[in-house]
Every structure is written in structure tokens, then in C-alpha cells.
C-alpha positions as CSV (number, residue, x, y, z in Angstrom):
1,X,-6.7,0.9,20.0
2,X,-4.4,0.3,16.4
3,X,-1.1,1.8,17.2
4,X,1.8,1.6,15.1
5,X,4.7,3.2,17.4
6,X,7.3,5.4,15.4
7,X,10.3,6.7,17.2
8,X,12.1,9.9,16.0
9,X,15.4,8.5,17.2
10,X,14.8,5.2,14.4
11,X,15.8,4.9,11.3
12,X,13.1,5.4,8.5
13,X,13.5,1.6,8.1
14,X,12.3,1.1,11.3
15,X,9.6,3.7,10.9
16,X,8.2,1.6,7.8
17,X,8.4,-1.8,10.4
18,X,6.1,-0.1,13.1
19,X,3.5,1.2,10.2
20,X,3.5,-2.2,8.0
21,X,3.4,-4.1,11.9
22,X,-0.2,-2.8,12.4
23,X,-1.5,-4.3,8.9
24,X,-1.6,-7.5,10.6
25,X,-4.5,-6.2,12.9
26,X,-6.0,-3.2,11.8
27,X,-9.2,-3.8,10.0
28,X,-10.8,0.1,9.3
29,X,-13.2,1.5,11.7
30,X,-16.8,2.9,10.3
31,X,-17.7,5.8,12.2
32,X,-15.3,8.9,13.2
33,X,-14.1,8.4,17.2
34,X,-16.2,10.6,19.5
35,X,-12.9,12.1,20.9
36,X,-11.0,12.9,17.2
37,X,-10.7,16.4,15.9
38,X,-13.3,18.0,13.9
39,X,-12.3,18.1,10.0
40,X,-14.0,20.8,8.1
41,X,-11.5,21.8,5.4
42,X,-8.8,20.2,2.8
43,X,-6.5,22.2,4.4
44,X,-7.8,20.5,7.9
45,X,-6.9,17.3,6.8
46,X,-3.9,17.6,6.0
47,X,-2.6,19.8,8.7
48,X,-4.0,16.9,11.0
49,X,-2.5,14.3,9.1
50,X,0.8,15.9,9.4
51,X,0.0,16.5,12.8
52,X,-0.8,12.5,13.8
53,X,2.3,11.5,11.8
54,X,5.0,13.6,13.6
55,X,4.1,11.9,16.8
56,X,6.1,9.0,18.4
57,X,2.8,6.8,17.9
58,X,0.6,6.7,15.0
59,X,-2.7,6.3,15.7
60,X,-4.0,4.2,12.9
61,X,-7.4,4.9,13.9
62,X,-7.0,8.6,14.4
63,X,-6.0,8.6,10.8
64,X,-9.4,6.7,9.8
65,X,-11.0,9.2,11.2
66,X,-9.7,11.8,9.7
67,X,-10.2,10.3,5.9
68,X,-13.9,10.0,7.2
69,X,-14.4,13.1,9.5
70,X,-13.5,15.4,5.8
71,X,-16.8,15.9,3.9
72,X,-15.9,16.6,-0.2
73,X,-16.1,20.0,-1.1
74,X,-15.1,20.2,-5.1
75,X,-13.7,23.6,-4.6
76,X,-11.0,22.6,-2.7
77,X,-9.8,19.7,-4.7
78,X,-10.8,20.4,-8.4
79,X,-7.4,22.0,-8.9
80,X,-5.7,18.6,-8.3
81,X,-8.2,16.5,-10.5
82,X,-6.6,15.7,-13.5
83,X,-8.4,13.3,-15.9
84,X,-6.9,11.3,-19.0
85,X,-8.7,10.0,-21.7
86,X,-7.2,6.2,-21.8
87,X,-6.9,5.2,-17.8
88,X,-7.5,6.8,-14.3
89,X,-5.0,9.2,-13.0
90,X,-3.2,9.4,-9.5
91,X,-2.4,12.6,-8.6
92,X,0.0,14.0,-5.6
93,X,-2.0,16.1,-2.9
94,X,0.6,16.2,-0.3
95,X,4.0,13.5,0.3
96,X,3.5,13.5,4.1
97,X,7.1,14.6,5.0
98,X,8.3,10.9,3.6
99,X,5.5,9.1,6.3
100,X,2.0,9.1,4.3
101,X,0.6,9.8,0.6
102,X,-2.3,11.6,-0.3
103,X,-3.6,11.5,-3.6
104,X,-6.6,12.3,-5.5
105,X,-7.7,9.3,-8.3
106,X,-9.6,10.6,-11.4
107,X,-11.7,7.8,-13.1
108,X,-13.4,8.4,-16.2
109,X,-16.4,6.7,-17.8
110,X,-15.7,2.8,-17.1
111,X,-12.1,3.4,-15.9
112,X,-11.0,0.9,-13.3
113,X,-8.2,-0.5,-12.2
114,X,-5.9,-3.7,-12.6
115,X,-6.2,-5.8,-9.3
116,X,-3.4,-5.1,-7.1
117,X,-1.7,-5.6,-3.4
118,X,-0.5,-2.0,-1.7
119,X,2.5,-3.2,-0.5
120,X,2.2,-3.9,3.4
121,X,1.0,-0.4,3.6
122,X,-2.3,0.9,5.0
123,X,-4.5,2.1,2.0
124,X,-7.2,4.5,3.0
125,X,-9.9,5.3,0.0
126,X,-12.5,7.7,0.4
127,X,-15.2,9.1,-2.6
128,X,-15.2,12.7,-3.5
129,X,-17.6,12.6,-6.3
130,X,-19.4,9.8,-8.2
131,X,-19.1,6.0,-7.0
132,X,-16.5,3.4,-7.4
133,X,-17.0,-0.7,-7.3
134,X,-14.7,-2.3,-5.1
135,X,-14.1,-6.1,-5.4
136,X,-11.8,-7.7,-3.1
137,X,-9.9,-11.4,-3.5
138,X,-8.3,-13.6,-1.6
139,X,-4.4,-12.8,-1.5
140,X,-2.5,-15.7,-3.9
141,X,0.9,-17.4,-3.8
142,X,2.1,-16.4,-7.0
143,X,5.8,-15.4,-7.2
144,X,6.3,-12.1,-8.6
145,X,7.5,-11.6,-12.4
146,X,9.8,-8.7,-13.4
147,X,8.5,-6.4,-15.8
148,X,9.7,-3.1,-15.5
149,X,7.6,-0.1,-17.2
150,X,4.6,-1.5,-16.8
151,X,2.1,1.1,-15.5
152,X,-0.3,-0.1,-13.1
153,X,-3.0,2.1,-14.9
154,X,-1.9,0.5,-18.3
155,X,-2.1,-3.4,-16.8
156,X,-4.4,-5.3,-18.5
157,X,-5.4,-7.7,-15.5
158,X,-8.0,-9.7,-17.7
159,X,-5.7,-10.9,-20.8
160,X,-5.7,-14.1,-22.1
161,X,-1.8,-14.8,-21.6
162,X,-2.0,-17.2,-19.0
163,X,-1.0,-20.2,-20.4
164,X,2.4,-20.0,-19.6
165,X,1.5,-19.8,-15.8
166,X,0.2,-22.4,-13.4
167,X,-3.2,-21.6,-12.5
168,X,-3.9,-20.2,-9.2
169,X,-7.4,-18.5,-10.1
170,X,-7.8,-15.6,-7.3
171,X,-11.1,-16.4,-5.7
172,X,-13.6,-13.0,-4.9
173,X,-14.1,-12.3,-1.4
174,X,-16.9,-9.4,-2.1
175,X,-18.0,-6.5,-3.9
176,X,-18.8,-2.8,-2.2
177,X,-20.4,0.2,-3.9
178,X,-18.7,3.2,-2.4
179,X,-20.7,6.7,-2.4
180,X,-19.5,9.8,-1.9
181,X,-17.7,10.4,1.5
182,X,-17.5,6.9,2.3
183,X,-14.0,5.7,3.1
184,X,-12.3,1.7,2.1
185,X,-9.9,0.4,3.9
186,X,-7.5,-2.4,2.5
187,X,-3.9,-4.2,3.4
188,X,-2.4,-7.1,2.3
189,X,-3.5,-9.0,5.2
190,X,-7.1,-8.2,4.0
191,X,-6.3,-9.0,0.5
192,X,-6.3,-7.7,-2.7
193,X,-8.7,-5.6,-4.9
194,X,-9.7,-4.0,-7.8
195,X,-11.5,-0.4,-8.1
196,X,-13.6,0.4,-10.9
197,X,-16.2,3.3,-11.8
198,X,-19.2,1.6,-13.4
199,X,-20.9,4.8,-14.9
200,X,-20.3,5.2,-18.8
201,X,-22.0,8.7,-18.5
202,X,-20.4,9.9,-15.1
203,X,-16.5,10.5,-13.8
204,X,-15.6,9.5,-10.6
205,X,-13.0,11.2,-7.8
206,X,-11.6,9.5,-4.7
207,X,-9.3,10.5,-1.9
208,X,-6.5,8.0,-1.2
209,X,-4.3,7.8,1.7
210,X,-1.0,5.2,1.7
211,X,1.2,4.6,4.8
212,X,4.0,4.0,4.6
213,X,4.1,5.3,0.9
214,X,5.4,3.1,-1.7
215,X,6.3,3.5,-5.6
216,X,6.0,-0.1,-6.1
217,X,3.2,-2.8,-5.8
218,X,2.3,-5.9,-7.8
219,X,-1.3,-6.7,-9.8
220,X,-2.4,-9.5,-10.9
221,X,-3.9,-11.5,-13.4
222,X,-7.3,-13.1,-12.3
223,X,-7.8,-16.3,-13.7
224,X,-4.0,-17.5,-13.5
225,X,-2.9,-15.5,-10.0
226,X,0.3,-14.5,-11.9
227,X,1.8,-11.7,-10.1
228,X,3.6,-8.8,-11.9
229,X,6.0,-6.3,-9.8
230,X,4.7,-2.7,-11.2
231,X,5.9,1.0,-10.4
232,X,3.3,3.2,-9.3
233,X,3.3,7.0,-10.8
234,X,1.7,10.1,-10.5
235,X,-0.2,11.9,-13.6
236,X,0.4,15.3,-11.7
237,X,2.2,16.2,-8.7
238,X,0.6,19.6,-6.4
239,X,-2.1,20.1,-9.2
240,X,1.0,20.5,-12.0
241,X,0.8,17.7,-14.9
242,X,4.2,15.8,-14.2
243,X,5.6,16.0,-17.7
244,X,4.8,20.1,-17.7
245,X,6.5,19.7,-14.1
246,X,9.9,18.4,-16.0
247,X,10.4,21.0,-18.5
């Protein structure tokens, strides 16, 4: 059993330590527990996320099983899947009291990702509509290079801009199709990856969960290894575009 022990009397610094403690041997489970609770809605989900995550132990499992108990039903998330044009979108579904994120990703036609580390968080993925190719690499030694607003939708992981860089080409561990309602999971001690939607003709959703949340993360270049720190946005918060949000 993957605990990650959080104690309402701690600081939120300390909360962070427990969750980012279990990266180190939590690997995903494939099949919901026997013994979990049954998860039938949107609205189910979350109340039992919120639920797991104001105990005084986080049950990393529990919380896989409930990313794969939830079976997609568009009508309950459509209003939170915003697509752009130019790059995928990540958009808030609920800030988990401080604890979790859950977010919906929109891809469009050939959208993907730059590759990227999640920042000693657990990073849950699951497939609401279409499929998504995951590749995964070994995690690098690079030192991270400041460049502040740099979007990690707008990274351009495959430039040719490497030459001022040593050369620490990231080496691919695999590549996994995920279908709808199938849930990836990733942390740093896993490695890195990158997500891509291989349809030109067809959009893709997916259902992500991060704990402990973070606003910052680091992609990287793949034939140099060069590590850039990056801030991580949302396109729409609650189903509201964020720049309509502002005004």
C-alpha cells in the first residue's frame, strides 16, 4: 500500500514533503481496488478526491483508482473543454483546496506537447475522448536555464539551438497509445515524457490530476538534454476563458 502521510497540524510545506516522498515508490496501479468507492459521475470524482485528500493519509492508490473507476461522459465535461487553434489548452476543473489539480487538456489535430518533468508531483492522465501518444525518456542531468515567459504549450522541444549546450541526448524509454478511459501515470523518478495526439482529422480530451500542484516545471530539448524552468498556466479556469476571467 502507497501512502503519503499528511498531518493537519503540518505546515503545507510538510504536506508537499509527504506527497513528493511517495514518488520515489509509487509506480500506478492498472485495475481499480476491489474495496474503492464506486465512481459514476464528474461530480463523484471530485467529491471523492476531496474526500481522500482531507484525510491524515493519502492514499496514492485510492486516488488511482478513482482517475480510473470515472468512465467519460462528454456531458459533464464539455463545458470545461476549451480548444485553441495554435497549442493544447489546460484548463482548471477543480484546485483541490491547495492539495491536488484537476484539469481537463484539449489537443487539437497534431497538438502535442514539449517534453517535460512534473515537478516531484504525482501526475495522473486519463483519456476522455480521442487518443494521445505518450513517449517517455530517461530523466537527464541538465541544469536548468532561466527563461521566464516561456509557455510550456509554446516550447518548441525539437529546435535546432543546441549548439550552445553540451550534448546530453535524452534516451526513449517507450511509447504508449492511450484510449479513452485509460489512465498514465508519471513522476520524476519514472522520468520524463512527452504527450502528443497523432490524429490530423480528430481532437483529443484528457483528464489530468497533479499532487501536490505546481505552476512550474521544466521541458526539455531532446537531442541536447538542455533543461528550461517554464510556468505552467491555465487557458480557462471553472469553464471561464482566463483572460474573459480578468476583465
Amino acid at each position: 500500500m502507497a501512502h503519503s502521510i499528511v498531518d493537519s497540524s503540518d505546515t503545507d510545506l510538510e504536506q508537499e514533503r509527504y506527497l513528493r516522498d511517495a514518488t520515489h515508490h509509487f509506480r500506478g496501479i492498472e485495475k481499480p481496488l476491489k474495496y474503492g468507492p464506486t465512481i459514476e459521475t464528474l461530480n463523484d470524482l471530485i467529491t471523492a478526491l476531496h474526500k481522500e485528500f482531507d484525510t491524515n493519509y493519502v492514499n496514492i492508490e485510492m486516488v488511482n483508482h478513482i482517475m480510473l473507476s470515472y468512465k467519460s461522459h462528454p456531458r459533464e465535461w464539455k463545458r470545461f473543454a476549451k480548444f485553441d487553434r495554435f497549442k493544447y489548452t489546460r484548463n482548471l476543473v477543480d484546485a483541490g483546496n491547495g492539495k491536488f489539480n484537476l484539469m481537463i487538456l484539449c489537443w487539437g489535430e497534431g497538438h502535442g506537447s514539449a517534453i517535460h518533468d512534473h515537478a516531484d508531483s504525482h501526475c495522473f492522465m486519463k483519456m476522455l475522448k480521442g487518443d494521445l501518444q505518450e513517449t517517455r525518456y530517461e530523466m537527464p542531468c541538465s541544469k536548468a536555464i532561466e527563461m521566464p515567459n516561456v509557455d510550456i504549450g509554446e516550447v518548441n522541444g525539437d529546435s535546432d539551438e543546441e549548439q550552445e549546450f553540451e550534448r546530453e541526448q535524452l534516451n526513449v524509454v517507450g511509447s504508449t497509445t492511450i484510449t479513452v478511459n485509460d489512465v498514465a501515470y508519471i513522476n520524476d523518478n519514472l522520468g520524463l515524457h512527452r504527450v502528443e495526439n497523432p490524429s490530423h482529422i480528430d481532437t483529443a480530451v484528457s483528464l489530468h490530476l497533479y499532487c501536490p500542484p505546481f505552476n512550474e516545471c521544466s521541458v526539455f530539448h531532446k537531442n541536447s538534454g538542455k533543461r528550461i524552468k517554464c510556468p505552467v498556466t491555465f487557458w480557462s479556469k471553472y469553464g471561464v476563458r482566463q483572460a474573459e476571467s480578468k476583465k
